[in-house]
ROTORMI-714895 format. One record per residue (C-alpha): residue number from 1; residue in three letters; chain; x, y, z. Coordinates in pm, whole numbers. Layout:
% residues N
+-----+---------+--------+--------+--------+--------+
: num : residuo : cadena :      x :      y :      z :
+-----+---------+--------+--------+--------+--------+
: NUM :     ALA :      A :      X :      Y :      Z :
...
+-----+---------+--------+--------+--------+--------+
END
This chain:
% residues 71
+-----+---------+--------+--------+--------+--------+
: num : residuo : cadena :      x :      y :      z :
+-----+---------+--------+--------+--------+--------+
:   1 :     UNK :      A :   1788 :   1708 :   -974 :
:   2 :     UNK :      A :   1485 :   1794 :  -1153 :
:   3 :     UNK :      A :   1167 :   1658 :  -1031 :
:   4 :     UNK :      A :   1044 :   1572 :  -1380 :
:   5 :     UNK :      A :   1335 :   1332 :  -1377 :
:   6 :     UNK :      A :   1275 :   1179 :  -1071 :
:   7 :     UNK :      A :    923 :   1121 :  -1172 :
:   8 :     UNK :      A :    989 :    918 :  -1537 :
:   9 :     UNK :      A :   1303 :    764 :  -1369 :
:  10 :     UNK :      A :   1045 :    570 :  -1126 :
:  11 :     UNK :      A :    803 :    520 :  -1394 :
:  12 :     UNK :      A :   1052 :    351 :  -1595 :
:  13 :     UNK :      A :   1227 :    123 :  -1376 :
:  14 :     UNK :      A :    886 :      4 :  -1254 :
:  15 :     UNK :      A :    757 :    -11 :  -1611 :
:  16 :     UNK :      A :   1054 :   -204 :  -1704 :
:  17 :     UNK :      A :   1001 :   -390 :  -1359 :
:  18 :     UNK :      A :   1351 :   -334 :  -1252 :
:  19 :     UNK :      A :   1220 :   -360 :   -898 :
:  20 :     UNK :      A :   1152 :   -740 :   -945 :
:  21 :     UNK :      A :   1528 :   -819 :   -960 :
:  22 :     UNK :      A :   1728 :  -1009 :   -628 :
:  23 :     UNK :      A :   1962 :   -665 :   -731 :
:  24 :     UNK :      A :   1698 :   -453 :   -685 :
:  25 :     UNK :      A :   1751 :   -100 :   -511 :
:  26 :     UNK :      A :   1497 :    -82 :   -176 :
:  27 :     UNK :      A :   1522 :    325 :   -217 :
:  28 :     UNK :      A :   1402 :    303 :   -552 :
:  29 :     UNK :      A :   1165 :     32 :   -428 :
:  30 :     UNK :      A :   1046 :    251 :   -220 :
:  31 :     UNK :      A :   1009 :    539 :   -376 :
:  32 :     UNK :      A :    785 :    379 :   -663 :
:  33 :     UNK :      A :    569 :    226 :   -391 :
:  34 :     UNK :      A :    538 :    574 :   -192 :
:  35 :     UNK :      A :    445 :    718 :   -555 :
:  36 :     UNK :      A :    132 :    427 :   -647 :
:  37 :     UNK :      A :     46 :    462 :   -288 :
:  38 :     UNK :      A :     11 :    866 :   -329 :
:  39 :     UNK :      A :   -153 :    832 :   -660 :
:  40 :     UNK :      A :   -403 :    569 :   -479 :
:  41 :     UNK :      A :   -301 :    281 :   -779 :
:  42 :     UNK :      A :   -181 :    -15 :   -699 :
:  43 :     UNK :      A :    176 :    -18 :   -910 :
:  44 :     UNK :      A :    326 :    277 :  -1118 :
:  45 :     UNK :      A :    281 :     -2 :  -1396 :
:  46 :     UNK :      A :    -68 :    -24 :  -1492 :
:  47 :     UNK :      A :   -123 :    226 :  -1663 :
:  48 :     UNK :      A :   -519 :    133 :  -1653 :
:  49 :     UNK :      A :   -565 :    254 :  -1300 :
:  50 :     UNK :      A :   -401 :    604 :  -1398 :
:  51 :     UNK :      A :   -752 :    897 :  -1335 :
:  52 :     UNK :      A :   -537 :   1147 :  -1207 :
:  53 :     UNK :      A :   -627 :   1480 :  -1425 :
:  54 :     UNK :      A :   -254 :   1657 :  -1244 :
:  55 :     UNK :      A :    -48 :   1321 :  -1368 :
:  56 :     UNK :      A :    -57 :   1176 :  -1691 :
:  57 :     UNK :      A :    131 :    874 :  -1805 :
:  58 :     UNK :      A :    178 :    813 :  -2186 :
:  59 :     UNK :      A :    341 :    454 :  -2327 :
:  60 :     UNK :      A :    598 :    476 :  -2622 :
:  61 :     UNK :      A :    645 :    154 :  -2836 :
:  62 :     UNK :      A :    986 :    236 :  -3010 :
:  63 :     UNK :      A :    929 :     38 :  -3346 :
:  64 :     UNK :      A :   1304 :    136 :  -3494 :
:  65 :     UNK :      A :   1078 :    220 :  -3848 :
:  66 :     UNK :      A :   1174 :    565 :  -3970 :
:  67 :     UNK :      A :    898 :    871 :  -3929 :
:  68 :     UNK :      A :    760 :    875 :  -4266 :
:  69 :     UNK :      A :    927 :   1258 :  -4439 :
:  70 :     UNK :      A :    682 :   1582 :  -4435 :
:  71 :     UNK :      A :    673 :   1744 :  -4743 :
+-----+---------+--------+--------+--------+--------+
END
């Protein structure tokens, strides 16, 4: 497994706090907590605490709209 992967995979089941669910996997649990601890943030959520120049975290908002055509 790629490590990319396992990076965005955390990212997004925190982002999409995943972790907050009775269901919720402790591995994966763990794994985002290990990461915010690492990074010295509090949650891999808030992406206001992110200063780490080797780790950037970027937020999509999928609108659905069509990109407008080049041309």
């Amino acid at each position: 497994m790629q490590l990319a992967d396992v990076l965005m995979g955390a990212l997004a089941w925190e982002y999409n706090e995943l972790g907050s669910r009775p269901d919720a996997s402790k591995p994966k649990r763990d794994l985002a907590a290990y990461l915010a601890k690492r990074l010295r943030i509090k949650s891999l959520k808030d992406h206001t605490e992110w200063r780490n120049p080797l780790f950037e975290k970027w937020i999509f908002k999928f609108t659905g709209q069509p990109r407008p055509s080049v041309g």
